[in-house]
C-alpha positions as CSV (number, residue, x, y, z in Angstrom):
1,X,0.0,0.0,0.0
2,X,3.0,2.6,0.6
3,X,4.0,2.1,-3.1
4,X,0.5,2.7,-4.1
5,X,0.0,5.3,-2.1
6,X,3.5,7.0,-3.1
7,X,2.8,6.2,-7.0
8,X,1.7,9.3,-8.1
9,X,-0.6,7.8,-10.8
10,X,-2.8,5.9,-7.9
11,X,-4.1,10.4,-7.5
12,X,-4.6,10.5,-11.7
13,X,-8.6,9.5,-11.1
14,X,-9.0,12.6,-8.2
15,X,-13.1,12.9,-9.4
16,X,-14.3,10.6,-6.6
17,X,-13.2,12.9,-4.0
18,X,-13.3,16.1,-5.6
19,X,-16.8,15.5,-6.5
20,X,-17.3,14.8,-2.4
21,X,-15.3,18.0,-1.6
22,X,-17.4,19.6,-4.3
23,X,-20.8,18.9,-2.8
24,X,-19.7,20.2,0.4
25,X,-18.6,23.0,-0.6
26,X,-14.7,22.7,0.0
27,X,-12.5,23.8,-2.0
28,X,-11.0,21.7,-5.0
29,X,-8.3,18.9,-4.5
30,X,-4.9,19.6,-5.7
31,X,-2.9,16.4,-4.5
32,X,1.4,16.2,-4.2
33,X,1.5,12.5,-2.8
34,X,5.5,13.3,-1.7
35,X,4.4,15.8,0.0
36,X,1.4,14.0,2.1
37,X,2.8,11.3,2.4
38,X,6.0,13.2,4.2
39,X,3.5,14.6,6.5
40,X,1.6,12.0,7.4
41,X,4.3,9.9,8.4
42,X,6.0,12.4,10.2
43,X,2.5,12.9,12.1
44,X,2.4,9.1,12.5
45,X,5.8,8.8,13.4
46,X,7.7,4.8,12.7
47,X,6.0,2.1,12.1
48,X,5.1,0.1,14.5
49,X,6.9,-3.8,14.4
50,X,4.9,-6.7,13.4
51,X,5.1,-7.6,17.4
52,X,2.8,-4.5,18.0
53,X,-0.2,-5.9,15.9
54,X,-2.8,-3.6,17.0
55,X,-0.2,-0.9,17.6
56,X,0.8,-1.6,12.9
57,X,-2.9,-1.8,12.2
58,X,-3.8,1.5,13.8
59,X,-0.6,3.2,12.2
60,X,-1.5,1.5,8.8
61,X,-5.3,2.7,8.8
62,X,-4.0,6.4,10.3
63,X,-1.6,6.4,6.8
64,X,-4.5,5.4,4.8
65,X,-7.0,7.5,6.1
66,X,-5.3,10.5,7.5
67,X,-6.7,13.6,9.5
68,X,-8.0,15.9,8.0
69,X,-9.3,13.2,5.6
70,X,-9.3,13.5,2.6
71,X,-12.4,11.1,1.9
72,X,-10.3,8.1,-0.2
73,X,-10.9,5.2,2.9
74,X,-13.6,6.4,5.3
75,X,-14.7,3.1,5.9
76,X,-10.7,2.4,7.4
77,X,-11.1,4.4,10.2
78,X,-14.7,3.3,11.2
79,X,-13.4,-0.2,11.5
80,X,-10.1,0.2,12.6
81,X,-11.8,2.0,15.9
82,X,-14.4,-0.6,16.4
């Protein structure tokens, strides 16, 4: 998923979300994947090792559905925190 998420082709079809951010009336979605994915794992800090397993799967769903969220994976977080 970090390859994905760091390929900056997986952010070529943006219309899902921009549609979303669209009808709620936020602005449009410009997307540098460097650059969020930098910031998000400086927010998240290292990964956790595979001996943590809840510890990795929280850190994993916080990388794929980051705050503020940018409406890609909502259903991650929702049951991650379940």
């Amino acid at each position: 998923w970090l390859s994905l998420a760091s390929n900056p082709q997986t952010y070529d079809n943006t219309n899902v979300v921009a549609s979303t951010r669209r009808k709620s009336g936020e602005p449009g979605l410009v997307v540098n994947p460097t650059a969020l994915l930098k910031k998000v794992q400086e927010e998240l800090g290292p990964m956790p090792p595979p001996e943590r397993p809840t510890a990795l799967a929280v850190w994993g769903a916080g990388l794929l559905n980051p705050l503020p969220a940018l409406g890609v994976a909502p259903e991650v977080r929702g049951a991650v925190l379940e």
